[in-house]
C-alpha positions in Angstrom: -15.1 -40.2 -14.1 -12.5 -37.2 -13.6 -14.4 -36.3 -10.8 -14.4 -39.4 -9.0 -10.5 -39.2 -9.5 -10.5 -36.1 -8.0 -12.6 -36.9 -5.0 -10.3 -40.4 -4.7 -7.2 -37.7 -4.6 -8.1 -35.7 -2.0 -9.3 -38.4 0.0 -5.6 -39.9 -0.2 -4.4 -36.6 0.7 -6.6 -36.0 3.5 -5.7 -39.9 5.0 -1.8 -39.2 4.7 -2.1 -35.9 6.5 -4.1 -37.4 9.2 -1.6 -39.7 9.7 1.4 -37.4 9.8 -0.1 -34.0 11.1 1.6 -31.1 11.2 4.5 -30.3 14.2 3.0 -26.8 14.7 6.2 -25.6 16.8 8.5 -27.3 14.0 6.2 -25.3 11.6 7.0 -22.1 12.8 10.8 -22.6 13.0 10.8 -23.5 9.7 8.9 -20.4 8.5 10.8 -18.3 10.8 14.3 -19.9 9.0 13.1 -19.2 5.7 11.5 -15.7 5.8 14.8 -14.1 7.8 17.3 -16.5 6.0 18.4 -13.1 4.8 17.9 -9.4 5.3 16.5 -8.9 1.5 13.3 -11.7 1.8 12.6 -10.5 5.1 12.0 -7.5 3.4 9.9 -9.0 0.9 7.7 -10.4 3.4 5.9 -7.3 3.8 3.8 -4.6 2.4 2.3 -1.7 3.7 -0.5 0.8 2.2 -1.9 4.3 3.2 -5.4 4.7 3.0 -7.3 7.6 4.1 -4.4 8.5 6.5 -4.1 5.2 7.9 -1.2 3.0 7.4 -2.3 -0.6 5.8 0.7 -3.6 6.8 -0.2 -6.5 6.1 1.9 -10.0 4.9 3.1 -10.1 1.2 2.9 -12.6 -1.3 6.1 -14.1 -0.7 5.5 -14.3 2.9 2.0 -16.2 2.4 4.6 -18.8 0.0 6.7 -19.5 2.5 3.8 -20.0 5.1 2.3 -22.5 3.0 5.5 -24.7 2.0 6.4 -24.8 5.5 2.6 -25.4 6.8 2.8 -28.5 4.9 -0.6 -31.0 3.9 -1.8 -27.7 2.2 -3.9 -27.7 -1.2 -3.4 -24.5 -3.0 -4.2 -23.1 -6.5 -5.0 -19.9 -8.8 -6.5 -19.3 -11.7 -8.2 -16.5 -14.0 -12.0 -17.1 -14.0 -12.7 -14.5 -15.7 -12.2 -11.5 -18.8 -14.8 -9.4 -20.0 -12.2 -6.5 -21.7 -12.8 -4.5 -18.5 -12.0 -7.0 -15.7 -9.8 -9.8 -15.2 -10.5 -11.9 -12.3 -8.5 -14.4 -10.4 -9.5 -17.2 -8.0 -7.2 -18.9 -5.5 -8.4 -22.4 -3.3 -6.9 -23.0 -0.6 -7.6 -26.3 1.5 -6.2 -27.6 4.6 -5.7 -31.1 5.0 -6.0 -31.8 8.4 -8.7 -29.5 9.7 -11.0 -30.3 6.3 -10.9 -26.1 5.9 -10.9 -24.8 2.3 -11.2 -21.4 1.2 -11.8 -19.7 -2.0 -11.1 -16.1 -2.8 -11.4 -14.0 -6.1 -9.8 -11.1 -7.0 -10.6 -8.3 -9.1 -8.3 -6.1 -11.6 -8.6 -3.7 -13.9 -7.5 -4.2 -17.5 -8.3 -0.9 -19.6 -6.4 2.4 -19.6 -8.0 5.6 -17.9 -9.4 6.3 -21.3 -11.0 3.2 -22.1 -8.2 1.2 -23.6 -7.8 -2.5 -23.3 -4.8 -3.7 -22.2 -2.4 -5.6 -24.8 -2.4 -9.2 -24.7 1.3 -9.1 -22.7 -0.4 -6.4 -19.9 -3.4 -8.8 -19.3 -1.2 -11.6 -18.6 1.2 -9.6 -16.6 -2.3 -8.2 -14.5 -3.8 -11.6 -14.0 -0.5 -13.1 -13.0 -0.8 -9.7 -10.5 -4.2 -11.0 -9.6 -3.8 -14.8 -9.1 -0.6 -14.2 -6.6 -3.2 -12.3 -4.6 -5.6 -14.6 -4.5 -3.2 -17.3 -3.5 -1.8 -14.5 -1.0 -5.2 -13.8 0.4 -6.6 -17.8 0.6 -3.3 -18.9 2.5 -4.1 -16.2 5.4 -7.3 -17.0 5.1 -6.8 -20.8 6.0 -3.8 -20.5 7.9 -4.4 -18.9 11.8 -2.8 -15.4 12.3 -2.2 -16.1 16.0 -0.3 -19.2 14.7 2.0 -16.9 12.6 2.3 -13.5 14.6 4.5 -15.2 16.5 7.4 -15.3 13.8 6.5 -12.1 12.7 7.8 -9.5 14.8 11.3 -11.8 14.2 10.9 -11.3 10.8 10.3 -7.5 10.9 13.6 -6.9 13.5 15.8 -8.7 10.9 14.0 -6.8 8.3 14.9 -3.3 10.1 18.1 -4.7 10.5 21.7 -2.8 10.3 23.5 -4.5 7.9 24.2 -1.4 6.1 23.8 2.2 7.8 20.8 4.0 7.8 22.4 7.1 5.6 23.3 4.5 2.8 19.7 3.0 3.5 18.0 6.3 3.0 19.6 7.1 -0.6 19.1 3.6 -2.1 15.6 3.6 -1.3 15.2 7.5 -2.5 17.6 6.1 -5.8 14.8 3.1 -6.1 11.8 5.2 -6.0 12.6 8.4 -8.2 14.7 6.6 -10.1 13.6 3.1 -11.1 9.9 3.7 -10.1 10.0 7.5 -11.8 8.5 9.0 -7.9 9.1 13.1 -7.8 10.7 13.5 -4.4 8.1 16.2 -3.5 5.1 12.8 -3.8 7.5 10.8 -1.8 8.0 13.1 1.2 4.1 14.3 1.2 3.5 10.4 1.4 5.6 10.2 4.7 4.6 13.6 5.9 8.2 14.9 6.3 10.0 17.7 5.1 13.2 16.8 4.3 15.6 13.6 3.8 16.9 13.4 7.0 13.6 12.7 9.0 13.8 9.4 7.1 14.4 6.7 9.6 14.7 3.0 9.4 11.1 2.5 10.1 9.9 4.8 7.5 12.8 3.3 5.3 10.7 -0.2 5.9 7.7 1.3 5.1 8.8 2.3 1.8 10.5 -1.2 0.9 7.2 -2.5 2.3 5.0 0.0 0.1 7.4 -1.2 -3.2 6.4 -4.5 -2.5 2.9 -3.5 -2.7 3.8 -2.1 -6.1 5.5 -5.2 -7.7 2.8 -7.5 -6.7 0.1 -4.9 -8.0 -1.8 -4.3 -4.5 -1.2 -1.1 -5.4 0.2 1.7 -8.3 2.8 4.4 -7.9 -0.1 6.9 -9.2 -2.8 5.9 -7.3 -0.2 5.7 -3.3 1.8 8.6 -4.1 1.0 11.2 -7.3 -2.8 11.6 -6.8 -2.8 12.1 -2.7 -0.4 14.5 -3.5 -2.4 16.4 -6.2 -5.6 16.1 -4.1 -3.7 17.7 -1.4 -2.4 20.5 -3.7 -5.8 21.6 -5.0 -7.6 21.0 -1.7 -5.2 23.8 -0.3 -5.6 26.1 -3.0 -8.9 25.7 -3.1 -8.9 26.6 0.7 -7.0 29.8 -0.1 -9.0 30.9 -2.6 -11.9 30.4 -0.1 -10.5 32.5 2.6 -9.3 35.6 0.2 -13.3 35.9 -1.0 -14.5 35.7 2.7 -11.9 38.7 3.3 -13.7 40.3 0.8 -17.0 39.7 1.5 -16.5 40.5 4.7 -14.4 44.3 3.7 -18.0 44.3 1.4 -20.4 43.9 4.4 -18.4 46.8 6.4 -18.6 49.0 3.3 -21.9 48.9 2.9 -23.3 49.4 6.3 -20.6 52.5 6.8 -18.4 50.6 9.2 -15.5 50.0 6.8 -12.0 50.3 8.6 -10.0 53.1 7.2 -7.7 50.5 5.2 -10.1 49.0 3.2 -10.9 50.3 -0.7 -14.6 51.3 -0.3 -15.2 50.4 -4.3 -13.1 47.1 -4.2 -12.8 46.2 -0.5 -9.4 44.9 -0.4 -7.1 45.9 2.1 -4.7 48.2 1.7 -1.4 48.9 4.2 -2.6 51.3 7.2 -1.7 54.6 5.8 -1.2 56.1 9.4 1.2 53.0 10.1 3.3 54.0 7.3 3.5 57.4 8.1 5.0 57.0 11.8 7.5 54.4 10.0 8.3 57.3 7.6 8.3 60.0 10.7 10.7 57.9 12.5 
């Protein structure tokens, strides 16, 4: 019985949006109107990732909601399928109207500590709330062309990069958001962008990090897992490195020793390299 309600639904739905279709050109005026309406959700409309030295942009969850109120004769909906103490996952449906297209998607998060630990019963509603606005990010997109919506999106992005404030003021509230309210060392934040110091932080790397926070909220992403462990991984991949080239020095010094070739600066019992002696005394002549 519920089913054949359903199924009599849908098939209202599908008749009225036959009979008023989408104005596609309408469409993307009103997605364009919404998303830069100001300069703070054209920020949110974004989020960006690095992954093995790539960087990931891609369309936020608020962006894929304001697609899909403006698309209009849209079906959409989340849920948590699924919790087996480990994983909780999350299904979103998407279905267009007009073209008859539907889309499902499932998405996939972790609910235990690094030790084993389940969540609380707050954490695993705050992850699969996390989850299901990914899902219902990832169906939207998934339904709704990208050559439809690229077109607003570059519009979006200027208004985002915009100069309602200057970029100095810019650069210290988004340092003040991320070691501050997010707990980020500075050191993790500038091996993330690759600079060296504050002031090779420029507008686009300034969106890049609002993007990359927006990545964080809607839990695409962790502040551990994009900026503390890359930096770690670096750290002990270098020292690893120099550790590597001190014992081929040594080897090397070693090998000369052995066969009688050892350079006059090397210690014939421990083959490390001492100052040249005959270097020092010229210095000391002079």
């Amino acid at each position: 019985m519920l089913q054949a309600i359903d199924r009599a639904e849908i098939d209202i739905q599908i008749s009225t949006a036959k009979k008023y279709p989408r104005d596609i050109q309408a469409t993307l005026n009103k997605i364009a109107t919404y998303a830069t309406m100001d300069k703070e959700t054209a920020e949110d409309c974004f989020y960006v990732l690095r992954r093995g030295g790539e960087v990931i942009e891609g369309l936020s969850v608020r962006m894929a909601e304001i697609i899909a109120g403006a698309w209009g004769n849209l079906r959409v909906a989340s849920r948590i399928i699924g919790n087996d103490g480990r994983m909780i996952t999350a299904q979103a449906v998407c279905h267009d109207l007009e073209t008859n297209l539907a889309v499902s998607k499932e998405v996939k998060r972790r609910i235990t500590t690094k030790d084993g630990r389940t969540f609380s019963e707050d954490m695993q509603v705050v992850t699969g709330n996390a989850a299901s606005s990914i899902a219902f990010r990832n169906a939207v997109l998934a339904v709704i062309p990208k050559a439809v919506t690229k077109r607003v999106i570059s519009e979006v992005k200027r208004v985002a990069l915009g100069q309602s404030i200057d970029l100095e003021t810019s650069r210290q509230n988004i340092l003040k958001y991320f070691t501050g309210t997010l707990g980020v060392k500075q050191e993790y934040l500038f091996h993330y962008l690759g600079i060296k110091d504050i002031s090779e932080i420029d507008k686009e790397k300034v969106f890049e990090l609002r993007a990359t926070a927006n990545a964080i909220k809607e839990g695409t992403t962790t502040v551990k897992e994009t900026f503390e462990k890359p930096y770690l991984e670096a750290q002990q991949q270098a020292e690893a490195e120099k550790k590597s080239t001190k014992a081929q020095d040594k080897a090397a010094a070693a090998i000369a020793a052995a066969t009688n070739k050892a350079p006059k600066n090397v210690d014939q019992e421990t083959g490390e390299i001492k100052e040249n002696e005959n270097k020092t005394t010229r210095q000391q002549t002079k």
